[in-house]
PyMOL Python script that loads the backbone (N, CA, C, O; Angstrom):
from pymol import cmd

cmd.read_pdbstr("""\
ATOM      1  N   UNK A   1      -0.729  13.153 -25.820  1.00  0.00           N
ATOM      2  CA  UNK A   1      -1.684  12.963 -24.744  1.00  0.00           C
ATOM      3  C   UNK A   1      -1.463  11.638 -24.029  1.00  0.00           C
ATOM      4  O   UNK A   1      -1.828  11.592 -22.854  1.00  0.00           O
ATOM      5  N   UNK A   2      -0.963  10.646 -24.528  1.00  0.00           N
ATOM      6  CA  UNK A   2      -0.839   9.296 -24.334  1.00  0.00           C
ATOM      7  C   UNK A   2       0.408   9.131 -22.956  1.00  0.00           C
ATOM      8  O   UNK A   2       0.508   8.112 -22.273  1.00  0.00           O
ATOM      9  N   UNK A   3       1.332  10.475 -22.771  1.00  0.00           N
ATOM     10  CA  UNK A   3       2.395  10.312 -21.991  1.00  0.00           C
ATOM     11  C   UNK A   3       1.764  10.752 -20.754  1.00  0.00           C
ATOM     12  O   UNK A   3       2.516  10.681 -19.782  1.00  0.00           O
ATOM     13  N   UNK A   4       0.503  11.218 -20.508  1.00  0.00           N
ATOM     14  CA  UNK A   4       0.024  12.215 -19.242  1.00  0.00           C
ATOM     15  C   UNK A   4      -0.844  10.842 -18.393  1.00  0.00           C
ATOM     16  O   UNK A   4      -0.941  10.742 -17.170  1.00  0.00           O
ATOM     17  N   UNK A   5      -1.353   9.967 -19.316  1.00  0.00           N
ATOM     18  CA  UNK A   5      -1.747   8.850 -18.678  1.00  0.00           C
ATOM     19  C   UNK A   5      -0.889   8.236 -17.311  1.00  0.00           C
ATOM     20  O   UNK A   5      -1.419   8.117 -16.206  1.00  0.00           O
ATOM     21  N   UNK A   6       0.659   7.841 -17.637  1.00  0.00           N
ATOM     22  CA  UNK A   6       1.138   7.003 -17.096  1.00  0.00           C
ATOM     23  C   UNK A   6       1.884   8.321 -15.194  1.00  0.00           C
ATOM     24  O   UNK A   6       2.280   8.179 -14.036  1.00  0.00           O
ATOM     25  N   UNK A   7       1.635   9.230 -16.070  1.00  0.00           N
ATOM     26  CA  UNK A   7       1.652  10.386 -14.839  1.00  0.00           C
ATOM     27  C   UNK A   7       1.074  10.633 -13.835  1.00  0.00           C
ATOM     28  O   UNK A   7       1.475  10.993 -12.728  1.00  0.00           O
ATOM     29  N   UNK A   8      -0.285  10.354 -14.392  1.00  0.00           N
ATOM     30  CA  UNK A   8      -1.345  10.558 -13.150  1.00  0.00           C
ATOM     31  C   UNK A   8      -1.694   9.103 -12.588  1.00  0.00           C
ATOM     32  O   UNK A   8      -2.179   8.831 -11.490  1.00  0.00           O
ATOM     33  N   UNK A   9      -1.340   8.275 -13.579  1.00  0.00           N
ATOM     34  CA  UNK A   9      -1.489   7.076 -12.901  1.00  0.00           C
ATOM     35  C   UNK A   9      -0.598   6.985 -11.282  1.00  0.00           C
ATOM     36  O   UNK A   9      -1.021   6.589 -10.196  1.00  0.00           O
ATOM     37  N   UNK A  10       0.584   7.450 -11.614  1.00  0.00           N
ATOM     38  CA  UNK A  10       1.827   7.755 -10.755  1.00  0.00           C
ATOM     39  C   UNK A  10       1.300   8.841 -10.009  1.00  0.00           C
ATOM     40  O   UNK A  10       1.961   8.934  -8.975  1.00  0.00           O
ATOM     41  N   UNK A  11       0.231   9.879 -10.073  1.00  0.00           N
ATOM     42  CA  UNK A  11       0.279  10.606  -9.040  1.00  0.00           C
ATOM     43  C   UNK A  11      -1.081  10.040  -7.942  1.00  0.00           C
ATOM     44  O   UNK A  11      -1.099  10.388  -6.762  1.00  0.00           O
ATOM     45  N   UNK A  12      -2.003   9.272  -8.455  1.00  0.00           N
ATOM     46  CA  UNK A  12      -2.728   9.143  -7.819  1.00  0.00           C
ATOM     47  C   UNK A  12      -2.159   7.469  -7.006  1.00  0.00           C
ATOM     48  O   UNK A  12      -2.712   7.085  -5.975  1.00  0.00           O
ATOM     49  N   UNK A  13      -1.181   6.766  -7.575  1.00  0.00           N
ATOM     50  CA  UNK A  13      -0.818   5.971  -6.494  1.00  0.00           C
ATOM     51  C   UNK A  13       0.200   6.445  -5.448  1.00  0.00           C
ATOM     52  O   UNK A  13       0.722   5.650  -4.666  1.00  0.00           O
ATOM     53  N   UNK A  14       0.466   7.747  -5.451  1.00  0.00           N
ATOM     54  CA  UNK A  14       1.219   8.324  -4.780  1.00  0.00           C
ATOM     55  C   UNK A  14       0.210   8.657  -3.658  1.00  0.00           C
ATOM     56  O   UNK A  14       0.574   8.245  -2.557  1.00  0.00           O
ATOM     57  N   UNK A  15      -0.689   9.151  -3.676  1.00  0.00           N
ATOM     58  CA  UNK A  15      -2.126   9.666  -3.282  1.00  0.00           C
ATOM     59  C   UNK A  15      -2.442   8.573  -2.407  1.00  0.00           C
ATOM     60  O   UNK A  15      -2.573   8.893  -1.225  1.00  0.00           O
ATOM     61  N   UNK A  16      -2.580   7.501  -2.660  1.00  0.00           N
ATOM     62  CA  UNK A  16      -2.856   5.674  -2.315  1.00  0.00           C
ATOM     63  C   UNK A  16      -2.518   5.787  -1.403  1.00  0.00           C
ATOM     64  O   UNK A  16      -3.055   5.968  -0.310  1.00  0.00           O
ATOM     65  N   UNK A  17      -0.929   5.634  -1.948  1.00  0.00           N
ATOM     66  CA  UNK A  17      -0.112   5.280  -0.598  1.00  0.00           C
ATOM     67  C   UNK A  17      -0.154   6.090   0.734  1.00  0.00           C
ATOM     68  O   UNK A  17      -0.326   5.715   1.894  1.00  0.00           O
ATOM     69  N   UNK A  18       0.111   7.619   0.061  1.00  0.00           N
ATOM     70  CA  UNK A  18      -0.078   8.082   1.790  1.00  0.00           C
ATOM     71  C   UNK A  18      -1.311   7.912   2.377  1.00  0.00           C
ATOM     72  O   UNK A  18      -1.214   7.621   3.569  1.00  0.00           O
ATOM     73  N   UNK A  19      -3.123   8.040   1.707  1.00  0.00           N
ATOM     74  CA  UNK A  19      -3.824   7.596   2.485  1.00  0.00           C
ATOM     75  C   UNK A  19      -3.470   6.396   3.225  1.00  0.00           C
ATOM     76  O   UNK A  19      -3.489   6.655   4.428  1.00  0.00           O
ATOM     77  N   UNK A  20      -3.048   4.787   2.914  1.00  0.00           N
ATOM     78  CA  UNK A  20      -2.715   3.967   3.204  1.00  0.00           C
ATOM     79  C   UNK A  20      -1.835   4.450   4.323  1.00  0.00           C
ATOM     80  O   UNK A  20      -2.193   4.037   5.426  1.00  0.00           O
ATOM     81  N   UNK A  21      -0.557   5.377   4.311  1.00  0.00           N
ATOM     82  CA  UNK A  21      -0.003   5.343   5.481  1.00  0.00           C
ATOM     83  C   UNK A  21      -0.913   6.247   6.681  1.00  0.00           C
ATOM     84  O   UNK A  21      -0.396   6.353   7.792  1.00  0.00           O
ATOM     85  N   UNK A  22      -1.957   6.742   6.490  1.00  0.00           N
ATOM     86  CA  UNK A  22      -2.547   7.621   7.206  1.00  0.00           C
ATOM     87  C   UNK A  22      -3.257   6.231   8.405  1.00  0.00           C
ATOM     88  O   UNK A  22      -2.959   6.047   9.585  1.00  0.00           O
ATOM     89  N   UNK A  23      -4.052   5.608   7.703  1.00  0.00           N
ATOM     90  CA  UNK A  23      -4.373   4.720   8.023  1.00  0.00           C
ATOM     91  C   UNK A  23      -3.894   3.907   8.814  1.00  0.00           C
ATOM     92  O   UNK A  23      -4.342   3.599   9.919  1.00  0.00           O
ATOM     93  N   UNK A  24      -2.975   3.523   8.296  1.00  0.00           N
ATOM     94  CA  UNK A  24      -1.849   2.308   9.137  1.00  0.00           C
ATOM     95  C   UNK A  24      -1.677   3.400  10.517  1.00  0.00           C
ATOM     96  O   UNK A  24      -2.052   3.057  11.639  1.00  0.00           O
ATOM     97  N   UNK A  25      -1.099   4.655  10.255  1.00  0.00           N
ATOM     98  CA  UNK A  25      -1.181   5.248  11.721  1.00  0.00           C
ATOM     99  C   UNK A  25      -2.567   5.746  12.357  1.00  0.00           C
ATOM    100  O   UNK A  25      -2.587   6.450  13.366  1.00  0.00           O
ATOM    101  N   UNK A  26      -3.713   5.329  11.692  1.00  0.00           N
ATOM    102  CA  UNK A  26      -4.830   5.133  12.732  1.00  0.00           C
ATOM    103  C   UNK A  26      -5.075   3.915  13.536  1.00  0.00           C
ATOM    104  O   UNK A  26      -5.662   3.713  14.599  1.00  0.00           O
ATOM    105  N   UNK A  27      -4.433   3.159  12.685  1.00  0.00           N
ATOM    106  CA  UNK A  27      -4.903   1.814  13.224  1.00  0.00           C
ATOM    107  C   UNK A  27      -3.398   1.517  14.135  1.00  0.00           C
ATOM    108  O   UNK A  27      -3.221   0.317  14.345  1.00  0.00           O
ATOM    109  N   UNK A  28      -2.826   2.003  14.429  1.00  0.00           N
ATOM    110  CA  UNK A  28      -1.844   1.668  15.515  1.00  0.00           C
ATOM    111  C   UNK A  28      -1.742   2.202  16.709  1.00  0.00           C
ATOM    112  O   UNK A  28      -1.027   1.806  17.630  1.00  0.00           O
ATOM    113  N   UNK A  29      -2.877   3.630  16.688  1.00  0.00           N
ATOM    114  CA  UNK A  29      -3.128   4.304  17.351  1.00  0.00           C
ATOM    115  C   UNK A  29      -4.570   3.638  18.182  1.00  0.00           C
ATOM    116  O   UNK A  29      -4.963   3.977  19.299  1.00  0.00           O
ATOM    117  N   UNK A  30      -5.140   2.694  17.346  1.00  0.00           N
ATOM    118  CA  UNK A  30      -6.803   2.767  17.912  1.00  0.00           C
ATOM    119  C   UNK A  30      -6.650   1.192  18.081  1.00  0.00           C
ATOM    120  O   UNK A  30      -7.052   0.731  19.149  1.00  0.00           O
ATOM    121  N   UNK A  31      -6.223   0.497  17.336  1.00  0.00           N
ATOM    122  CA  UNK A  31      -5.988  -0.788  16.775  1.00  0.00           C
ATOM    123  C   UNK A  31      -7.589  -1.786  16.318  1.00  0.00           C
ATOM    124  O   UNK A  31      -7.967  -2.956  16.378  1.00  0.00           O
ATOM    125  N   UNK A  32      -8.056  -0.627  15.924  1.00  0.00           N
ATOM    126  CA  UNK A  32      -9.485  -1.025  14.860  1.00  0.00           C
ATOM    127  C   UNK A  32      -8.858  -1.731  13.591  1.00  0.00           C
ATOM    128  O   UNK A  32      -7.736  -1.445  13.173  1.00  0.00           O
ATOM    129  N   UNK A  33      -9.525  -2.497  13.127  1.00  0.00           N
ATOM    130  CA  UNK A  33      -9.685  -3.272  12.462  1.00  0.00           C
ATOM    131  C   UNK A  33      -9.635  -2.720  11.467  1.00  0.00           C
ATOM    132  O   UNK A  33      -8.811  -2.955  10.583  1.00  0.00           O
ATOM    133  N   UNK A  34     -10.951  -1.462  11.412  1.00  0.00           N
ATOM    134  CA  UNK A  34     -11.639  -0.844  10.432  1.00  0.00           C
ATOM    135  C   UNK A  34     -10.424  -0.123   9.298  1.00  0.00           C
ATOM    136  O   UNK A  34     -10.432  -0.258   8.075  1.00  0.00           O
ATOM    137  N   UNK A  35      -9.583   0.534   9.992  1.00  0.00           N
ATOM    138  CA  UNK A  35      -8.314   1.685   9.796  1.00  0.00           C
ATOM    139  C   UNK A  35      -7.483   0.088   9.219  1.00  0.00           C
ATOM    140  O   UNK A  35      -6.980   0.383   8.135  1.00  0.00           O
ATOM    141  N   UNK A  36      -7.305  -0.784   9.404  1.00  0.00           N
ATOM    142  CA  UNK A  36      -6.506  -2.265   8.878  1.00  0.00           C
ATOM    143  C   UNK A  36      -6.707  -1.828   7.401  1.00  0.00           C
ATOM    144  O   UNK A  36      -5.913  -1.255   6.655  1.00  0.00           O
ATOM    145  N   UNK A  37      -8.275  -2.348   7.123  1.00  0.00           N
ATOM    146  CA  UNK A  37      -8.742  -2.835   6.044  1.00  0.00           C
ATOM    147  C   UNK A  37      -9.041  -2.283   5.093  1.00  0.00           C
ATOM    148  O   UNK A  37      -9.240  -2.769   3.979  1.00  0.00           O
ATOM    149  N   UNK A  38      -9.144  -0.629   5.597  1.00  0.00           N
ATOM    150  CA  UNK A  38      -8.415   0.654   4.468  1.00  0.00           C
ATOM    151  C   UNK A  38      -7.192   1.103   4.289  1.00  0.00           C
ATOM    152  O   UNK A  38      -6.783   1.690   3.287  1.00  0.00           O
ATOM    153  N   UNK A  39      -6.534   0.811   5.341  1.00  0.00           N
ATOM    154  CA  UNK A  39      -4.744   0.488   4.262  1.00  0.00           C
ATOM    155  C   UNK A  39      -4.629  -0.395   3.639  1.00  0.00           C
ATOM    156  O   UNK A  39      -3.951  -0.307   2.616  1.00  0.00           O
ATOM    157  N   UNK A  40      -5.095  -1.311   3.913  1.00  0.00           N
ATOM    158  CA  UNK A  40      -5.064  -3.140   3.022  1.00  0.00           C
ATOM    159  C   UNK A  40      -5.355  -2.444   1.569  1.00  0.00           C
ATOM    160  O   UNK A  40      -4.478  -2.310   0.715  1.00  0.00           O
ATOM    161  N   UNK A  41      -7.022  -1.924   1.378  1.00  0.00           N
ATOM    162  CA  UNK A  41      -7.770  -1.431   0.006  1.00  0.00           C
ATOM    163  C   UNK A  41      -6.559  -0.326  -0.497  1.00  0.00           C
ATOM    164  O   UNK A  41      -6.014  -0.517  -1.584  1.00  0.00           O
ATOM    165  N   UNK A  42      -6.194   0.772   0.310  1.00  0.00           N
ATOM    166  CA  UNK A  42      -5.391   1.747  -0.377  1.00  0.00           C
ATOM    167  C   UNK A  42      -3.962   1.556  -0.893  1.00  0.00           C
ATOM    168  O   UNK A  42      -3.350   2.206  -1.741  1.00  0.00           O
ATOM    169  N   UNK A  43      -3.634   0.627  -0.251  1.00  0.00           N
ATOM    170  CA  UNK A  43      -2.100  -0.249  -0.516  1.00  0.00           C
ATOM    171  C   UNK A  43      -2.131  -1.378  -1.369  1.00  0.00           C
ATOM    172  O   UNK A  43      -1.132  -2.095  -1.424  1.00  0.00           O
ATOM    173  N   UNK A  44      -3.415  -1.710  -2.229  1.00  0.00           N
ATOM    174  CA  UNK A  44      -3.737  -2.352  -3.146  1.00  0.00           C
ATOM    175  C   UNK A  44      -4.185  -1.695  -4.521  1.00  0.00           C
ATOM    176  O   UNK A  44      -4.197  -2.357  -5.559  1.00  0.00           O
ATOM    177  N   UNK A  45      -4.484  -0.606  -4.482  1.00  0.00           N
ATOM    178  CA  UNK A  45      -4.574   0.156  -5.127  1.00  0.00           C
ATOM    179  C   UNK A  45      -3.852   0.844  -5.522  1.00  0.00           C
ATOM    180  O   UNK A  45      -4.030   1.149  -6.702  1.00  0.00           O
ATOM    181  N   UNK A  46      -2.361   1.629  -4.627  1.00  0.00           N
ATOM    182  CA  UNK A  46      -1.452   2.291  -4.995  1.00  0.00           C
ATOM    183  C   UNK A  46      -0.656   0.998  -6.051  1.00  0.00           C
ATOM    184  O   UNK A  46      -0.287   1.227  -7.203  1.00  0.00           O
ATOM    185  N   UNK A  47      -0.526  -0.203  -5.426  1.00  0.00           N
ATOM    186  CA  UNK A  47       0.139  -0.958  -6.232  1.00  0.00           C
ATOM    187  C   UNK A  47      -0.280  -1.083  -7.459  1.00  0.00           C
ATOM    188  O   UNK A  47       0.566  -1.220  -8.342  1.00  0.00           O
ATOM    189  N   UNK A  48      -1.844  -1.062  -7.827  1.00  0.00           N
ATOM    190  CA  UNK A  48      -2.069  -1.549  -8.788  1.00  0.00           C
ATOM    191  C   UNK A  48      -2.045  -0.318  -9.679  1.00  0.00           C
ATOM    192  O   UNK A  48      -2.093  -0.477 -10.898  1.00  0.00           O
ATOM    193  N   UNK A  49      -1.989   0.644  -9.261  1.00  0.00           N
ATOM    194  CA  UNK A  49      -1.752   2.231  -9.984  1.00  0.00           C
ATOM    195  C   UNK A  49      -0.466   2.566 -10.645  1.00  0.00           C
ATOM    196  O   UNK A  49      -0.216   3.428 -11.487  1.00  0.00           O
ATOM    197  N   UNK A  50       0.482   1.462  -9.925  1.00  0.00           N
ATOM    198  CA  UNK A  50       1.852   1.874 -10.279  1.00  0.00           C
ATOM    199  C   UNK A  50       2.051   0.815 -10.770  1.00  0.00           C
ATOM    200  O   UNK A  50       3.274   0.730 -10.665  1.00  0.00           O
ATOM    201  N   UNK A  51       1.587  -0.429 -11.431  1.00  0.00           N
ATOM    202  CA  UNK A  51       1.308  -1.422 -11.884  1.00  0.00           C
ATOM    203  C   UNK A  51       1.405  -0.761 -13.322  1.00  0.00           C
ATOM    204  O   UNK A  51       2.299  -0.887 -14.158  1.00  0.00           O
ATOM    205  N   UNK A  52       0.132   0.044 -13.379  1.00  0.00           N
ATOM    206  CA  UNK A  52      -0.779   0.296 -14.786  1.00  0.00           C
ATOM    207  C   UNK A  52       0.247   1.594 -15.203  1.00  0.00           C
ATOM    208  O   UNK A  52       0.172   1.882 -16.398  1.00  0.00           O
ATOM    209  N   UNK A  53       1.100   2.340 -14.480  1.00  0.00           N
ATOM    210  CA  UNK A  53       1.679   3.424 -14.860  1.00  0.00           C
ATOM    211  C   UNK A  53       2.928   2.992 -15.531  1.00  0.00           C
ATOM    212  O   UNK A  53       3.400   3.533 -16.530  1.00  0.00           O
ATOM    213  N   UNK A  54       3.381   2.067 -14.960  1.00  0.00           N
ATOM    214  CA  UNK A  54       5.161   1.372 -15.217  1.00  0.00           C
ATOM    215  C   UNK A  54       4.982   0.600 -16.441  1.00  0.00           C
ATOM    216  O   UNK A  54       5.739   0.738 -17.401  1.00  0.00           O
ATOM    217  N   UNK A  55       4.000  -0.208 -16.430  1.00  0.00           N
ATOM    218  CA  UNK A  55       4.396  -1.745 -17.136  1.00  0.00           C
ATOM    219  C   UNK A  55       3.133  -1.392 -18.164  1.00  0.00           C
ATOM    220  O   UNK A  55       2.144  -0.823 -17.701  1.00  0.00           O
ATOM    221  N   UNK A  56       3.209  -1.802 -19.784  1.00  0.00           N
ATOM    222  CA  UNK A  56       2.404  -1.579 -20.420  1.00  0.00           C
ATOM    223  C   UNK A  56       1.661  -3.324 -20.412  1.00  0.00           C
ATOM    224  O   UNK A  56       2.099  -4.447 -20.662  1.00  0.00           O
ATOM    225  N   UNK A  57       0.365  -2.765 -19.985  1.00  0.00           N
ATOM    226  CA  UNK A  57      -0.456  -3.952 -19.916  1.00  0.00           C
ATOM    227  C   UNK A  57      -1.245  -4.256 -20.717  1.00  0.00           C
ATOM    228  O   UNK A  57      -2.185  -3.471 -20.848  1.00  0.00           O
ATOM    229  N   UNK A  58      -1.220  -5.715 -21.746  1.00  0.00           N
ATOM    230  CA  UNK A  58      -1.929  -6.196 -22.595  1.00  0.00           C
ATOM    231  C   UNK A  58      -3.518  -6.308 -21.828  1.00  0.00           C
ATOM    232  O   UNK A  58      -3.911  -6.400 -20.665  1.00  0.00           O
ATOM    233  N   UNK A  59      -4.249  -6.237 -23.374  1.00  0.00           N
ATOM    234  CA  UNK A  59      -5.375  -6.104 -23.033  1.00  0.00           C
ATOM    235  C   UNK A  59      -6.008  -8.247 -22.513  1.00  0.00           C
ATOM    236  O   UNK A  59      -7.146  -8.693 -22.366  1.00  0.00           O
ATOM    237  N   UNK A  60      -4.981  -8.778 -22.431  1.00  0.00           N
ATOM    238  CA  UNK A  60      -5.156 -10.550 -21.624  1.00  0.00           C
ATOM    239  C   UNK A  60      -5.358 -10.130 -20.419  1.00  0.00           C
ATOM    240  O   UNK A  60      -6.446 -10.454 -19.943  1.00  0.00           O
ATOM    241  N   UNK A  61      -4.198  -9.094 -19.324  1.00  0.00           N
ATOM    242  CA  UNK A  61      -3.742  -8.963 -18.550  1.00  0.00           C
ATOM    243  C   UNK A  61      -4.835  -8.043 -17.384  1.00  0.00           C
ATOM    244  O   UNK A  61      -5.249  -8.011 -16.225  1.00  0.00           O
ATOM    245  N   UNK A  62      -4.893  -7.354 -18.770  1.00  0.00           N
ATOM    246  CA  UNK A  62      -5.463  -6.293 -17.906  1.00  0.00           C
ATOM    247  C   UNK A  62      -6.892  -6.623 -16.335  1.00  0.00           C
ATOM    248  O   UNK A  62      -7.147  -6.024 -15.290  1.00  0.00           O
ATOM    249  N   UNK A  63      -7.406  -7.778 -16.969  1.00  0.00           N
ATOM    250  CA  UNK A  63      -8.831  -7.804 -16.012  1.00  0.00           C
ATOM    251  C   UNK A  63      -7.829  -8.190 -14.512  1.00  0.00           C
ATOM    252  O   UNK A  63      -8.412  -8.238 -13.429  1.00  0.00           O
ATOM    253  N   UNK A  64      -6.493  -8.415 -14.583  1.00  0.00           N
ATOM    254  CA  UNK A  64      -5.987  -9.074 -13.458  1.00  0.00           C
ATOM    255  C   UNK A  64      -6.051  -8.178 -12.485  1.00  0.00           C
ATOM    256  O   UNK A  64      -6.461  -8.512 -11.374  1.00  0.00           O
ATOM    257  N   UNK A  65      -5.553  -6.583 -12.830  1.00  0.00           N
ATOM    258  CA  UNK A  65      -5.424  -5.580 -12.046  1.00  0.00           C
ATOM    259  C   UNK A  65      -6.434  -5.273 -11.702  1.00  0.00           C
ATOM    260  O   UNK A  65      -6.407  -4.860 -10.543  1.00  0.00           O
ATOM    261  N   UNK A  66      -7.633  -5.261 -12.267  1.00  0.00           N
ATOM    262  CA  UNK A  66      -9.184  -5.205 -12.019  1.00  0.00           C
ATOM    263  C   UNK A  66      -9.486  -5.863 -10.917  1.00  0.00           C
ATOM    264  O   UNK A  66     -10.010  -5.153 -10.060  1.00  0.00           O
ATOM    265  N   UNK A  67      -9.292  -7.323 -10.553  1.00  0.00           N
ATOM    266  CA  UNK A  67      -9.637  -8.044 -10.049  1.00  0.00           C
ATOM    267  C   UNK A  67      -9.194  -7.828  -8.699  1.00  0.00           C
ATOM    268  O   UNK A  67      -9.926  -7.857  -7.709  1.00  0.00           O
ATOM    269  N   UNK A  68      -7.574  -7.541  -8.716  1.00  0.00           N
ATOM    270  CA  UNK A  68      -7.238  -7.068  -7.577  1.00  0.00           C
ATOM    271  C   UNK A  68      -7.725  -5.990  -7.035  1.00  0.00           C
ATOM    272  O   UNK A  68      -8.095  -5.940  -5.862  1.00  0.00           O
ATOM    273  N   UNK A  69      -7.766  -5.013  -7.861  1.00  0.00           N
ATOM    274  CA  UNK A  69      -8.239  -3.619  -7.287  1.00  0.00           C
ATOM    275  C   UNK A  69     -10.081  -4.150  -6.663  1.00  0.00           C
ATOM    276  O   UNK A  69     -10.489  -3.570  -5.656  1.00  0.00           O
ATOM    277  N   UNK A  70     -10.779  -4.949  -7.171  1.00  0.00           N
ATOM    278  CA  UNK A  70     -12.030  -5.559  -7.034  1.00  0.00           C
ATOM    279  C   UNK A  70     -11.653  -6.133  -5.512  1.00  0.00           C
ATOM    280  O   UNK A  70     -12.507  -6.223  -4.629  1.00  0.00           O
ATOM    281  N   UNK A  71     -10.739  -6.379  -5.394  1.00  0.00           N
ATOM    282  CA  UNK A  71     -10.125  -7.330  -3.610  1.00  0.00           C
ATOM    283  C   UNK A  71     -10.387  -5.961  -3.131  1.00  0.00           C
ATOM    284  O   UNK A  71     -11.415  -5.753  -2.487  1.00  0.00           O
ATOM    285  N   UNK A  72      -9.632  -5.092  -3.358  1.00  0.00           N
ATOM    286  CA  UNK A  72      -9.188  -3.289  -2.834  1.00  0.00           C
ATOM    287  C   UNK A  72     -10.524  -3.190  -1.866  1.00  0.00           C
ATOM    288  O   UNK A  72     -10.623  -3.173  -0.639  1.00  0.00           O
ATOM    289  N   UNK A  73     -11.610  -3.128  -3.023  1.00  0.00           N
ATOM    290  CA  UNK A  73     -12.565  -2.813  -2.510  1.00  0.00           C
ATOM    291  C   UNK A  73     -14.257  -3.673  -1.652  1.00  0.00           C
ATOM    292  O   UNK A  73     -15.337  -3.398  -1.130  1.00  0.00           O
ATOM    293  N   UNK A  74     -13.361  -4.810  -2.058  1.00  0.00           N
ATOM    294  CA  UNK A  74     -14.681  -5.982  -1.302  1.00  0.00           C
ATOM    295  C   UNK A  74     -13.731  -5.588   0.746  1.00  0.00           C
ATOM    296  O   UNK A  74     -14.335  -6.032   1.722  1.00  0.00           O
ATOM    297  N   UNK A  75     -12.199  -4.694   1.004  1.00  0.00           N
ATOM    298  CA  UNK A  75     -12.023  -5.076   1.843  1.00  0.00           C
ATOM    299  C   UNK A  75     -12.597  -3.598   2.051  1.00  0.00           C
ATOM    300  O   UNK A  75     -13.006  -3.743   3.203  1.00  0.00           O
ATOM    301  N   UNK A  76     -12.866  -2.450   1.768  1.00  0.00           N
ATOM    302  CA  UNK A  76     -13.762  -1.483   2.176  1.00  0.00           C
ATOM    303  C   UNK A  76     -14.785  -2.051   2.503  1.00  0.00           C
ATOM    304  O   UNK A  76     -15.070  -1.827   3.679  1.00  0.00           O
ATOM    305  N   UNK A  77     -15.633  -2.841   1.867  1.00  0.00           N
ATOM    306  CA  UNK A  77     -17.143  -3.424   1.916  1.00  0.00           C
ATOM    307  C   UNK A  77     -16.776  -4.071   3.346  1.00  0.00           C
ATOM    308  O   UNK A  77     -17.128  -3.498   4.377  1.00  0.00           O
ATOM    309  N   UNK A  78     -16.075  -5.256   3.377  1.00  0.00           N
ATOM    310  CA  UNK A  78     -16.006  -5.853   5.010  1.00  0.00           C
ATOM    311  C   UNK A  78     -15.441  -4.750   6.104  1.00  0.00           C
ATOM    312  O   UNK A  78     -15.808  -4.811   7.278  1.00  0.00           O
ATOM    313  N   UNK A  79     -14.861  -4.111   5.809  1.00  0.00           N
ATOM    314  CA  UNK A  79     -14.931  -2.936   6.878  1.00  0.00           C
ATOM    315  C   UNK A  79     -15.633  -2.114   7.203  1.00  0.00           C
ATOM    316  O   UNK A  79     -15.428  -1.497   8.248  1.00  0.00           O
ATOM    317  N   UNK A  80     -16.707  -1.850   6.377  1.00  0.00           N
ATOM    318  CA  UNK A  80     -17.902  -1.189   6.626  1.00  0.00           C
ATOM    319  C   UNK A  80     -18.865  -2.176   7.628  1.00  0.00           C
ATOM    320  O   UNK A  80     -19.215  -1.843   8.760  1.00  0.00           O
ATOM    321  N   UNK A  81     -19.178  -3.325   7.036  1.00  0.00           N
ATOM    322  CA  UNK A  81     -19.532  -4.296   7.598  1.00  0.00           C
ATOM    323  C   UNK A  81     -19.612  -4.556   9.128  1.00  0.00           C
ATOM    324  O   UNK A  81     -20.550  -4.590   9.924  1.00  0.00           O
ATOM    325  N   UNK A  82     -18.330  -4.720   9.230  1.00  0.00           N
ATOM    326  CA  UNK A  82     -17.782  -5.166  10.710  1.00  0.00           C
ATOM    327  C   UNK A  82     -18.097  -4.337  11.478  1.00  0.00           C
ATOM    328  O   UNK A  82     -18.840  -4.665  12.403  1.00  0.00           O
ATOM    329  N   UNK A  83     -17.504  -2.566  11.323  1.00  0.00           N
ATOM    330  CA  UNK A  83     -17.908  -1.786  11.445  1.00  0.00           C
ATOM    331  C   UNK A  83     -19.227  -1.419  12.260  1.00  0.00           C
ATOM    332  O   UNK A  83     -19.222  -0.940  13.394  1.00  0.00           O
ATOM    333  N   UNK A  84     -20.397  -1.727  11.478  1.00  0.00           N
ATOM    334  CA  UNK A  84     -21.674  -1.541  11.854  1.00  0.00           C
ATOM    335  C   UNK A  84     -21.985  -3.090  11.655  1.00  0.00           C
ATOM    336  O   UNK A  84     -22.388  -3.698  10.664  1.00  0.00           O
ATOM    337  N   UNK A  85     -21.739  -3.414  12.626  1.00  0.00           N
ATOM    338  CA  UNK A  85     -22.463  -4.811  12.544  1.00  0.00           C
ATOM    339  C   UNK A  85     -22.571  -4.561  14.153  1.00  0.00           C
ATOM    340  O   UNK A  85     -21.704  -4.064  14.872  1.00  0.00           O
ATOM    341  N   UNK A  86     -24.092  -5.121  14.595  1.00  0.00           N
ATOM    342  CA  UNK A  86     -24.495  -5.122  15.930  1.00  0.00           C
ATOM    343  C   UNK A  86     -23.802  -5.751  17.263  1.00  0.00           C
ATOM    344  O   UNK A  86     -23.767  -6.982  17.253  1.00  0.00           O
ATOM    345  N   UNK A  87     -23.249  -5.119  18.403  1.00  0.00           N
ATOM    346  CA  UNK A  87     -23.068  -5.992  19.027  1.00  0.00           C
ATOM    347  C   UNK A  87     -23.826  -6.111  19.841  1.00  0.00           C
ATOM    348  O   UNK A  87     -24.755  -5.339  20.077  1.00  0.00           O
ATOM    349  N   UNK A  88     -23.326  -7.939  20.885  1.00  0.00           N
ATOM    350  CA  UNK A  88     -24.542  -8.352  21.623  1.00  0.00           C
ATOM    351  C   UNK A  88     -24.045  -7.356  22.933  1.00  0.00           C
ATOM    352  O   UNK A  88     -22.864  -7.083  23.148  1.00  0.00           O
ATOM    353  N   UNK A  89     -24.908  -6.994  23.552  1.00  0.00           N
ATOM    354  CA  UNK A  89     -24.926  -6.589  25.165  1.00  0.00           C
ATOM    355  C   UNK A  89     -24.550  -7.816  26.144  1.00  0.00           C
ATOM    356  O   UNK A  89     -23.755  -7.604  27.059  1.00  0.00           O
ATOM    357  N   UNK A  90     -24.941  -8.705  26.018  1.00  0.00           N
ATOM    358  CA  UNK A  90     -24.450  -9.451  27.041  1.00  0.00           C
ATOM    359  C   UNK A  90     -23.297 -10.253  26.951  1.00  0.00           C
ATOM    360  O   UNK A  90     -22.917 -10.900  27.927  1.00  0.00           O
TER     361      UNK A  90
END
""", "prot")
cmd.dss("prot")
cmd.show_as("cartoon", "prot")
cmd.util.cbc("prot")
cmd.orient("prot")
């Protein structure tokens, strides 16, 4: 059971990445910000997926990938943000 881990780890940063490239071609198309800062999160995530699939990570190590993947998603949070954040009319 222990070999199916490092598989899906590998299939879901596979998954990552093309959202990430989906993205990158929204945001070149629109040049929102928003479409930026979810390839940024999904291209941080594929890495860190293929991080955890390749390389056997001590349990010292491990909160590192956490932390990053924790970046992944504080840049969803500011893109939501920005997103709906009010603008002025004048």
């Amino acid at each position: 059971m222990s070999n199916v881990v490092p598989v899906l780890n590998g299939a879901v940063a596979m998954a990552s990445f093309v959202a990430m490239l989906f993205f990158l071609r929204f945001w070149r198309q629109t040049q929102d910000s928003f479409f930026l800062f979810f390839a940024f999160a999904f291209g941080v995530d594929a890495v860190m997926r293929l991080v955890l699939g390749l390389a056997h990570v001590s349990e010292e190590t491990e909160p590192l990938i956490y932390l990053a993947r924790a970046a992944g998603f504080a840049a969803i949070i500011i893109a939501i943000i920005r997103k709906n954040r009010p603008t002025n009319p004048g």
